[in-house]
KOLLOTI-998666 format. One record per residue (C-alpha): residue in three letters; x, y, z. Coordinates in steps of 0.25 Angstrom, whole numbers, always signed. Layout:
BEGIN
ALA, X, Y, Z
...
//
This chain:
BEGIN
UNK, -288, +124, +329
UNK, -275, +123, +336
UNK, -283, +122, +349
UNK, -295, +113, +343
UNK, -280, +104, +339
UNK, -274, +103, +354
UNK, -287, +100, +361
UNK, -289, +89, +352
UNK, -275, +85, +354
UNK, -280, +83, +368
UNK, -291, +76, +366
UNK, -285, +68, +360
UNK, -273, +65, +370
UNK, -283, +64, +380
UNK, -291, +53, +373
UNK, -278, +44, +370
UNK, -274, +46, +383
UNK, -286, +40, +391
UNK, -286, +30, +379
UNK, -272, +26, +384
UNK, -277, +27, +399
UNK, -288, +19, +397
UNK, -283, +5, +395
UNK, -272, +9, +408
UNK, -287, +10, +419
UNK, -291, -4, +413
UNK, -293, -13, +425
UNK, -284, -25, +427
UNK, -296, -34, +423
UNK, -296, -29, +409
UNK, -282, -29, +407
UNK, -282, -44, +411
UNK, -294, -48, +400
UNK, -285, -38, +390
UNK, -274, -49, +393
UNK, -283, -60, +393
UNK, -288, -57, +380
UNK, -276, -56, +373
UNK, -269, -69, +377
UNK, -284, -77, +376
UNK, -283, -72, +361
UNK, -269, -76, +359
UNK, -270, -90, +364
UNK, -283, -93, +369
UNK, -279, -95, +384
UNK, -284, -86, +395
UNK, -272, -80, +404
UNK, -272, -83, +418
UNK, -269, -68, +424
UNK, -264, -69, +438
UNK, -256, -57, +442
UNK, -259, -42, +438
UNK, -262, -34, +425
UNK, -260, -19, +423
UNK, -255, -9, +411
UNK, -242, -4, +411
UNK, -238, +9, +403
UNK, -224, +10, +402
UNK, -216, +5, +392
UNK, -225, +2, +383
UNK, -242, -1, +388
UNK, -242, -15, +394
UNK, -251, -25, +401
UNK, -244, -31, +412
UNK, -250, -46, +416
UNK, -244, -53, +428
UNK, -244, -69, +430
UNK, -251, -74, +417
UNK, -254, -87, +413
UNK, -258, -93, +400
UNK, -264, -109, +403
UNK, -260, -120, +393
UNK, -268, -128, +386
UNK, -279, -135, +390
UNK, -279, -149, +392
UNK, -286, -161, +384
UNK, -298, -165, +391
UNK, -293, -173, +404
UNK, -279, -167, +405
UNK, -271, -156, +410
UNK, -270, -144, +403
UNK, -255, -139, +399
UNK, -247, -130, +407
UNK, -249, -114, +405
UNK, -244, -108, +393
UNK, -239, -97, +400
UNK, -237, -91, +415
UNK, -231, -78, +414
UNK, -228, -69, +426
UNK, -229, -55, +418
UNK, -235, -51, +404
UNK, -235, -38, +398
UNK, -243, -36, +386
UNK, -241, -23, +379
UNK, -253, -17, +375
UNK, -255, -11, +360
UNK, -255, +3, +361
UNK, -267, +6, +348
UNK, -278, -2, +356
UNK, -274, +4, +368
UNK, -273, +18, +363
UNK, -290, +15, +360
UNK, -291, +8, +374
UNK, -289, -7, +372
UNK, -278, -16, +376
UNK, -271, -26, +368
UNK, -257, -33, +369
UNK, -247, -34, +358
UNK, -237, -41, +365
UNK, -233, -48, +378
UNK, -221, -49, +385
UNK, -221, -60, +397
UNK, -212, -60, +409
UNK, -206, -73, +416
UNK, -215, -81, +408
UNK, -218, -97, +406
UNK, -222, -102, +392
UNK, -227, -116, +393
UNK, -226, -124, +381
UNK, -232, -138, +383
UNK, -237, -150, +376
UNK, -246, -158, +384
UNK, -246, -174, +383
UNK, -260, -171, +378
UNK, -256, -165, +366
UNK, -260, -151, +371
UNK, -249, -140, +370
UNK, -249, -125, +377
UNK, -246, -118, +365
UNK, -258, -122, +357
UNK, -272, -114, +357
UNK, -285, -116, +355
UNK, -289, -101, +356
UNK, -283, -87, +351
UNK, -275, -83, +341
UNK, -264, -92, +345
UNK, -276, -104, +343
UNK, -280, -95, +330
UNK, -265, -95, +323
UNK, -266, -110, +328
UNK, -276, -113, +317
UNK, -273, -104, +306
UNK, -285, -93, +309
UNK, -276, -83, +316
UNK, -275, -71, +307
UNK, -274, -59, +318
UNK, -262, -50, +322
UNK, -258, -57, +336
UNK, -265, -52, +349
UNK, -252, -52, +355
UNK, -240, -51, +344
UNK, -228, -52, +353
UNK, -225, -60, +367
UNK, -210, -57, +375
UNK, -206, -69, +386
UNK, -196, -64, +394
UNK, -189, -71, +405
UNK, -199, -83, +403
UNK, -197, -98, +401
UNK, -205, -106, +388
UNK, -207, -121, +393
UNK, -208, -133, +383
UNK, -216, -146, +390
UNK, -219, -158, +379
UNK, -226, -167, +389
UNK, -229, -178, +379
UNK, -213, -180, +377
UNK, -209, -176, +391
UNK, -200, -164, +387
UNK, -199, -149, +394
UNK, -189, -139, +390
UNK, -190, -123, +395
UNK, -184, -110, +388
UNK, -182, -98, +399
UNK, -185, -87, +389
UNK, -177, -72, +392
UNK, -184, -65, +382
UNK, -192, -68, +370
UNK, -201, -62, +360
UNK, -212, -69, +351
UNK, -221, -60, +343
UNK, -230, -65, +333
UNK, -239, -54, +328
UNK, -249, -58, +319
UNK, -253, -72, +310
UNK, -244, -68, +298
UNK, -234, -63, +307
UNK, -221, -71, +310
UNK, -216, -75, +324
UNK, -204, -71, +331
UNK, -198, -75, +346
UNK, -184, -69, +348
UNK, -178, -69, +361
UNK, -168, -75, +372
UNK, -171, -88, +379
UNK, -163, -99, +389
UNK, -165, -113, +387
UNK, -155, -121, +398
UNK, -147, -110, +401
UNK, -143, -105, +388
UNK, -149, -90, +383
UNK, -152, -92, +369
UNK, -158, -81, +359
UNK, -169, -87, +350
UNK, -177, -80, +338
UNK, -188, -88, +332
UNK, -196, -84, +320
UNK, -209, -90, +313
UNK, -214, -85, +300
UNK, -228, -89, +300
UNK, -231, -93, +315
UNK, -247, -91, +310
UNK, -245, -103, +302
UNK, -236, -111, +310
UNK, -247, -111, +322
UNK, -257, -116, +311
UNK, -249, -128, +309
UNK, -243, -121, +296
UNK, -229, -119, +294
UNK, -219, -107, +296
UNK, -205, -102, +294
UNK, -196, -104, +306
UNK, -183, -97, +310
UNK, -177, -98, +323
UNK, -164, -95, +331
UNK, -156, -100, +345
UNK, -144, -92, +348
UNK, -137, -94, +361
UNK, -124, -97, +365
UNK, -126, -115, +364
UNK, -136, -114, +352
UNK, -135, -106, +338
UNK, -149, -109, +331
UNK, -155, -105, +320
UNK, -166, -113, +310
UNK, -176, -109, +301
UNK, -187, -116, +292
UNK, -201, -121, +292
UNK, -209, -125, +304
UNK, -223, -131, +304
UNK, -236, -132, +313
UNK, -231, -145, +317
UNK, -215, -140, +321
UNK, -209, -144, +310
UNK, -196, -137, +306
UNK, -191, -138, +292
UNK, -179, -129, +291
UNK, -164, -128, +293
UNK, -155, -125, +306
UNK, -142, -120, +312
UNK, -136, -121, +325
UNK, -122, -118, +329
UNK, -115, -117, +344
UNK, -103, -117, +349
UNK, -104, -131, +358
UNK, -113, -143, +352
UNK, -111, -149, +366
UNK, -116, -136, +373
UNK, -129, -136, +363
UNK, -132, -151, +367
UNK, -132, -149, +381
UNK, -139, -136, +379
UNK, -150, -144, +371
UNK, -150, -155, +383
UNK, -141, -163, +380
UNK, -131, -168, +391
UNK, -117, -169, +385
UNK, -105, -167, +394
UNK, -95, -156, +390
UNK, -84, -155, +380
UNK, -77, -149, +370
UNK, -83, -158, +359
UNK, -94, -156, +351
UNK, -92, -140, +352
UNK, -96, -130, +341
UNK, -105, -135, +329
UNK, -114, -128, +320
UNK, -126, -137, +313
UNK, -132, -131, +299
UNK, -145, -140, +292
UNK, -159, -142, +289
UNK, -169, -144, +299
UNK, -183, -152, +301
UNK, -188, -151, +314
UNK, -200, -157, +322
UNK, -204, -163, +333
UNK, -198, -176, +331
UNK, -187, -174, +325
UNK, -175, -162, +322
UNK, -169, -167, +308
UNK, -156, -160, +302
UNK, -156, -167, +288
UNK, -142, -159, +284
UNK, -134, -154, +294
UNK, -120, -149, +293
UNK, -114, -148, +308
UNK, -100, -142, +313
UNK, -96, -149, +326
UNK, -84, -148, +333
UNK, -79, -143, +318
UNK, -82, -154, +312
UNK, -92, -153, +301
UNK, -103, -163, +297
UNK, -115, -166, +290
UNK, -128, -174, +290
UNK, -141, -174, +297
UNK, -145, -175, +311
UNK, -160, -180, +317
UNK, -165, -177, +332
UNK, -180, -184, +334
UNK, -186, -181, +347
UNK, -199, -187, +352
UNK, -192, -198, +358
UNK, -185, -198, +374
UNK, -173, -195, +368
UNK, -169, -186, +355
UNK, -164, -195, +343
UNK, -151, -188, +337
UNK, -148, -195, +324
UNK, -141, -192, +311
UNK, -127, -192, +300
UNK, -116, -182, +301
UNK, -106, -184, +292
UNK, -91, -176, +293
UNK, -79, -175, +280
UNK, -69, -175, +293
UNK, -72, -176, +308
UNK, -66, -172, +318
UNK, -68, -177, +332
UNK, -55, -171, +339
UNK, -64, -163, +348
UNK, -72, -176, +353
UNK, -58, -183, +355
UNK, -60, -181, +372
UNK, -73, -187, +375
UNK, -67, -199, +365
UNK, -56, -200, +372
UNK, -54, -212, +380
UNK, -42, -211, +386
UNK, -32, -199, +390
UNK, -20, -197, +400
UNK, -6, -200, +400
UNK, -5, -213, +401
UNK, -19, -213, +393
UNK, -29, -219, +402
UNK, -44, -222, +399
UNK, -53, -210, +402
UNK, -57, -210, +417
UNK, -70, -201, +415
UNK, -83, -204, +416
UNK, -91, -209, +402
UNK, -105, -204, +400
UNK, -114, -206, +387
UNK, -127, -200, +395
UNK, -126, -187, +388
UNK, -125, -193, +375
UNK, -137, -202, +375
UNK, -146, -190, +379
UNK, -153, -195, +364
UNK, -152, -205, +354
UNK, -140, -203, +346
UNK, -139, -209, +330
UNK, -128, -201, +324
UNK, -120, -205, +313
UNK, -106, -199, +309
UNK, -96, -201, +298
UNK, -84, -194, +292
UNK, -74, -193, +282
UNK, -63, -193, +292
UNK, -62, -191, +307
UNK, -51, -186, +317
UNK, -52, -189, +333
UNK, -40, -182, +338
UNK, -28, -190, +331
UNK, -38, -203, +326
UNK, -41, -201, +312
UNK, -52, -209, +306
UNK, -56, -208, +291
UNK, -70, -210, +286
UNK, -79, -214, +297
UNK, -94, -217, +302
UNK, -99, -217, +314
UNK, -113, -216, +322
UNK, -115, -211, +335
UNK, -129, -216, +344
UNK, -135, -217, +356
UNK, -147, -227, +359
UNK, -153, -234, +368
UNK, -144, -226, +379
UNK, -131, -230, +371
UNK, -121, -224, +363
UNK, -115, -230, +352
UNK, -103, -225, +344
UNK, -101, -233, +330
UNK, -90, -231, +320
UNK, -96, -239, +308
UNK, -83, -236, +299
UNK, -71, -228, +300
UNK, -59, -227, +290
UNK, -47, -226, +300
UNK, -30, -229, +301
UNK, -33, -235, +287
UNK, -44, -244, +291
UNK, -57, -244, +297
UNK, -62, -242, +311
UNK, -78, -249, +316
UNK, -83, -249, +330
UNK, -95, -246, +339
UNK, -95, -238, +353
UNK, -108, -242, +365
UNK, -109, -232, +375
UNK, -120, -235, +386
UNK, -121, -228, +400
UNK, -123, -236, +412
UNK, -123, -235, +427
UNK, -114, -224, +425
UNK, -105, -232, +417
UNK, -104, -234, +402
UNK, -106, -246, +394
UNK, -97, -249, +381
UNK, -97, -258, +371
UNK, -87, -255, +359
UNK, -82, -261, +348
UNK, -74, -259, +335
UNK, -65, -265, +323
UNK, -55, -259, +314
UNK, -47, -264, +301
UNK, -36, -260, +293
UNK, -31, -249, +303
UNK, -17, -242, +306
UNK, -16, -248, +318
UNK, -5, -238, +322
UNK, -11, -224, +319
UNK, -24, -229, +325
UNK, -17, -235, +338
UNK, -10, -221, +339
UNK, -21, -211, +335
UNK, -32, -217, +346
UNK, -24, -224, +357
UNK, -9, -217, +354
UNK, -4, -232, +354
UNK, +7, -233, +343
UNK, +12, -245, +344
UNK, +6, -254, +334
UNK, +5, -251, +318
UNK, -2, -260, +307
UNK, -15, -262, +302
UNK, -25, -268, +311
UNK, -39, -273, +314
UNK, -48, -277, +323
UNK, -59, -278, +332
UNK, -64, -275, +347
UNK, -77, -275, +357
UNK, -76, -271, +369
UNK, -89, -267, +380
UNK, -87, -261, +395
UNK, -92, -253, +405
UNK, -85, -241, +414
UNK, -89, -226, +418
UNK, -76, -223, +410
UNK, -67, -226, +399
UNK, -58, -232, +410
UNK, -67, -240, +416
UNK, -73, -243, +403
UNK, -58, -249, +399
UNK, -57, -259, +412
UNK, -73, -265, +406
UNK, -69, -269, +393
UNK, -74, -283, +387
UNK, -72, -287, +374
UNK, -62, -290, +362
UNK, -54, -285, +353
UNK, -43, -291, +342
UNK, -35, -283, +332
UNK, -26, -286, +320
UNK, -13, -279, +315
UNK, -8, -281, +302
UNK, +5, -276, +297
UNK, +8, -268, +311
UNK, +19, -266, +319
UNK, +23, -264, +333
UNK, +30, -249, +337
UNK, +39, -249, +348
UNK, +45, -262, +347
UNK, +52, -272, +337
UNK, +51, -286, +342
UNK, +59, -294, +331
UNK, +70, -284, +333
UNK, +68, -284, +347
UNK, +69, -300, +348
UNK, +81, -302, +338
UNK, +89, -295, +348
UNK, +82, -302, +361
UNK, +85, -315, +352
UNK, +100, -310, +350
UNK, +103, -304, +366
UNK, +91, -306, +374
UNK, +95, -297, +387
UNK, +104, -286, +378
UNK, +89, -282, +369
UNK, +82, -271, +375
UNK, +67, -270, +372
UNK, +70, -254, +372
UNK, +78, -257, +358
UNK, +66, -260, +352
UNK, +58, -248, +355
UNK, +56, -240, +343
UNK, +55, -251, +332
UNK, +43, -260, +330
UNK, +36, -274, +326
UNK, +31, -275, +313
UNK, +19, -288, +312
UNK, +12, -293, +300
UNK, +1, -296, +310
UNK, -4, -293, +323
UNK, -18, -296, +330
UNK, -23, -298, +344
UNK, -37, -300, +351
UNK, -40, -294, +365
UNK, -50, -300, +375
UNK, -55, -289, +381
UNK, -61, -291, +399
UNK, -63, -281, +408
UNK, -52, -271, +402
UNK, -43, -280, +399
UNK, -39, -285, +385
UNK, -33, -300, +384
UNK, -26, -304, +372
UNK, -19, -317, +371
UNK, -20, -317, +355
UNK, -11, -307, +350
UNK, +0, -308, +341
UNK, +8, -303, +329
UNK, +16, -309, +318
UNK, +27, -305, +307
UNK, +35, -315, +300
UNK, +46, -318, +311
UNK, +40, -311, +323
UNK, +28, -313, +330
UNK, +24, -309, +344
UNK, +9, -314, +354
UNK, +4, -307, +365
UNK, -5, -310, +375
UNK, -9, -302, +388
UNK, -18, -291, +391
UNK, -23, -275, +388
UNK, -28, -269, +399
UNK, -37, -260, +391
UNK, -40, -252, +405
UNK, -28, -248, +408
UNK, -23, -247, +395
UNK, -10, -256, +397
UNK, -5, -270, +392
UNK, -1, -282, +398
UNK, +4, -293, +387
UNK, +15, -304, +385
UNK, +20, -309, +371
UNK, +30, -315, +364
UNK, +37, -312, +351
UNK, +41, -324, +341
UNK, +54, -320, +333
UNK, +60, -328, +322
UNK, +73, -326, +313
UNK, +70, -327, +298
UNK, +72, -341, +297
UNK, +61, -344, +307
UNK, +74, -350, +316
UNK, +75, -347, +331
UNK, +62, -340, +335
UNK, +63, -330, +346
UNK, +53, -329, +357
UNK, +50, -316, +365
UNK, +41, -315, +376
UNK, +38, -299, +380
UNK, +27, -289, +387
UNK, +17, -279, +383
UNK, +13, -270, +394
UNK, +10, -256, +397
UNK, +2, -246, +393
UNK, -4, -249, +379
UNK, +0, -235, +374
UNK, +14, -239, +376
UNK, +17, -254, +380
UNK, +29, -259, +385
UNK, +33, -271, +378
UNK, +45, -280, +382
UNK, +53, -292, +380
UNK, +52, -302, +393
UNK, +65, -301, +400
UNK, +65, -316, +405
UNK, +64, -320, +391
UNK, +76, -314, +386
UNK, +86, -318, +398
UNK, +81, -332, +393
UNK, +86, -329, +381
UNK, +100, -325, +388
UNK, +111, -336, +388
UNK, +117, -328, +399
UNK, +107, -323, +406
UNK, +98, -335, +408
UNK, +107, -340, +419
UNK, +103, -328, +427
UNK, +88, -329, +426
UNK, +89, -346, +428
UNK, +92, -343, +444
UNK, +80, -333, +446
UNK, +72, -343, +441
UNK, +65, -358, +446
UNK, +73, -370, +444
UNK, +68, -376, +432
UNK, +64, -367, +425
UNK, +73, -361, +412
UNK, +73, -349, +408
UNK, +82, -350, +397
UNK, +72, -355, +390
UNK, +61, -346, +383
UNK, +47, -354, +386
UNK, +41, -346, +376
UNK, +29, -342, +385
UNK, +24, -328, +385
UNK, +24, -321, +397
UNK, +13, -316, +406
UNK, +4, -305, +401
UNK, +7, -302, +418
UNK, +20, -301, +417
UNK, +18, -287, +412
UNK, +13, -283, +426
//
């Protein structure tokens, strides 16, 4: 028995092993029809087989195919069929090992080398994904209810190409490794992997739970993940035949700036709009990406509301509310900054909106209270927008310095300049706190109001400054001016014109019931010749210029002193100029040797006969005179 045993052991071995030999002594031209075969009944398309075919044993028993190509989809009658679906250099498809043990080949999976997948969708309606034949075609229409010829296919070191030719756009994934395996209509499908999208490796898993059904125009459960060092991803829900996503998502980074760019968007560098993390429900299509109630952390500022992107369209609509308890904007303080320096001087460098009118832009913002650097707003709303190649910065309302702040900003590119138009108004506001928090000028107090318009054109804020057109006219009430008292200063000139120092007034101030001015604004230059302030017994006019560009003053005045009873007024003529952040204000020297007994003899032989300088003309000198 023991012999009958070992010779049927042999027997045996003998058969399996010309079983397993068999398939290896197949010629070349029935390996390509096994291949043929198996990617005709997946989608319907025959391969074009340019290079070699042949067995291989080793690690596992393989059929290798060299220079494959599977052709798109065909035409509408009269035009051009689409590009292939896939060119590959090399295939491998490894071979079930049950029907080969009985001599027949079959592929389970494939793995593709240096591959080129080409999703397109024709002008014609045609697209190179759909099929009319095979199981693919089968799924398609809901009648699909075999275990997949084919139940897994590897890309490695491949590229996927996107081409919508009815909307002109293209975009390409370079592929490292990849996996997708699907084995059977009630199975679910996978694709895990590493892929690089404009320079960036990125790991992505995506999972469908009933894929059978999706391709039938049904609906299946959806899970998806990005990971990679500019993009955290991660959304889940319900997505239909027609790509439709109904669901929720996340995505976190460590730089908003570098996602945009990443995504296509050309923003300059910075430090602002740094780490953020975005948490909300989801609708997508193929119009529209809607976040109805998104919580966002940028910059650590934290905010809610809803956000819109609609395609279909040259340009990407971003619309949508955020709304913040506190904001601030500390971080974005640089690229708002319009002047830096010691002395300060308007910012030199060139201005360039193009990067932010890469899409229409409707985004409105508001806060419970807001903080730029040392400007401290209260509740405020504002909306930002780009249209029609503009961009426009409105603050509707903002409680600020005890009153309320209005005003609009126009940006527009042009001819590598920049096109402004700006205006804005404020009432009731500490007119000292604001002054010294956004220009460092702390020389006025009291509660002010007014209104201003301006337009120009530069490359820079400088140049922009030396364009100006336009007006402005402001109010004070119940103010004062730091650095100088005038009634004090004058009842000493009135007493001992040449002995009273303009020095001795410096640390008092000028206290004013009222105080207003209007400014003619040309070419840079702001022209006042009606400015004035009054209170009780003193009051002071000025006239002459503001040299917006240079950031100076060039103005003459005179200030009207009375005693109580109103008897003997005093007049005294004096000058502004200087740099704005710190003037120079001073008495004119001619007027008080006029007003100098003793002296006046000296000054009469310097000057024309006939002409008395003893004698106060009460004219106002020269805005020039300053010079």
């Amino acid at each position: 028995m023991k012999r009958i045993g070992l010779s049927l052991a042999a027997i045996a071995a003998a058969l399996v092993a010309l079983v397993l030999t068999v398939p290896w002594l197949a010629p070349e031209s029935v390996l390509r029809d096994t291949f043929t075969r198996e990617i005709v009944a997946l989608t319907g398309r025959t391969p074009l087989i340019e290079g070699q075919v042949h067995l291989a044993w080793a690690p596992l028993p393989t059929l290798m195919i060299e220079k494959v190509t599977i052709p798109g989809q065909e035409g509408l009658p009269g035009q051009e069929g689409l590009p292939p679906l896939l060119v590959a250099d090399k295939m491998q498809g490894t071979l079930r090992l049950a029907p080969l043990v009985i001599g027949r080949i079959e592929i389970s999976g494939l793995m593709l080398k240096r591959a080129s997948i080409g999703l397109t969708a024709g002008k014609n309606g045609a697209r190179s994904w759909e099929f009319k034949e095979g199981v693919l075609a089968e799924a398609a229409a809901g009648r699909f209810d075999k275990p997949m010829p084919v139940k897994t296919i590897r890309l490695v070191d491949g590229t996927i190409r996107y081409d919508d030719r009815s909307q002109g756009r293209a975009t390409s994934v370079s592929v490292g490794d990849v996996t997708f395996a699907w084995a059977g209509r009630s199975d679910a499908m996978s694709a895990a992997g590493v892929v690089n999208w404009r320079d960036r490796e990125t790991e992505i898993a995506v999972a469908l739970a009933d894929p059978a059904s999706l391709i039938a125009g049904g609906k299946s459960d959806l899970r998806a993940r990005i990971k990679g060092d500019t993009l955290n991803l991660a959304t889940s829900g319900v997505l239909d035949g027609a790509g439709r996503l109904d669901g929720k998502v996340s995505a976190s980074g460590a730089s908003l700036r570098d996602t945009l760019r990443w995504l296509g968007f050309a923003l300059p560098t910075g430090h602002s709009l740094a780490a953020y993390d975005l948490q909300s429900p989801l609708t997508l299509d193929r119009s529209a990406i809607s976040l109805n109630e998104v919580q966002l952390s940028l910059d650590g500022n934290e905010a809610e509301g809803s956000l819109t992107v609609e395609f279909g369209r040259e340009r990407p609509k971003v619309s949508g509310t955020l709304a913040a308890d506190t904001l601030d904007l500390s971080a974005y303080s640089n690229e708002l900054q319009l002047a830096d320096g010691r002395p300060r001087k308007w910012r030199a460098d060139h201005i360039s909106i193009n990067s932010l009118l890469v899409s229409d832009l409707d985004l409105r913002i508001s806060a419970g209270e807001t903080t730029i650097d040392k400007v401290h707003l209260g509740r405020a709303a504002a909306t930002v927008s780009t249209r029609n190649g503009q961009l426009e910065l409105a603050l509707s309302e903002a409680v600020a310095y005890g009153g309320t702040l209005k005003g609009n900003i126009a940006l527009k590119p042009a001819d590598k300049m920049t096109v402004l138009a700006a205006a804005a108004s404020f009432e009731g506001v500490d007119m000292g706190t604001a002054l010294g928090d956004l220009f460092g000028f702390r020389r006025l107090e009291g509660t002010g109001t007014g209104t201003m318009a301006v337009s120009g054109t530069g490359a820079s804020i400088a140049e922009l400054s030396r364009s100006l057109q336009g007006r402005a006219d402001i109010s004070v009430a119940g103010g004062s001016l730091v650095g100088i008292d005038l009634a004090s200063l004058m009842q000493k000139i009135e007493r001992r014109p040449l002995s009273a120092r303009f020095e001795s007034s410096y640390g008092g101030r000028t206290t004013f019931d009222l105080a207003k001015a209007s400014f003619k604004i040309a070419d840079g230059m702001a022209k006042t010749a009606d400015c004035r302030m009054e209170n009780g017994s003193l009051s002071v006019s000025l006239t002459g210029d503001a040299n917006i560009a240079l950031r100076s003053l060039d103005m003459a005045g005179v200030a009207n002193w009375s005693d109580a009873d109103a008897a003997n007024p005093f007049r005294l003529p004096f000058r502004v100029y200087g740099g704005w952040e710190v003037p120079v204000v001073e008495p004119d020297t001619e007027a008080l040797i006029r007003r100098s007994g003793a002296a006046a003899p000296l000054l009469r032989s310097f000057i024309r006969p006939g002409r008395d300088v003893t004698q106060d003309t009460g004219k106002t000198p020269p805005a020039s005179a300053a010079q």
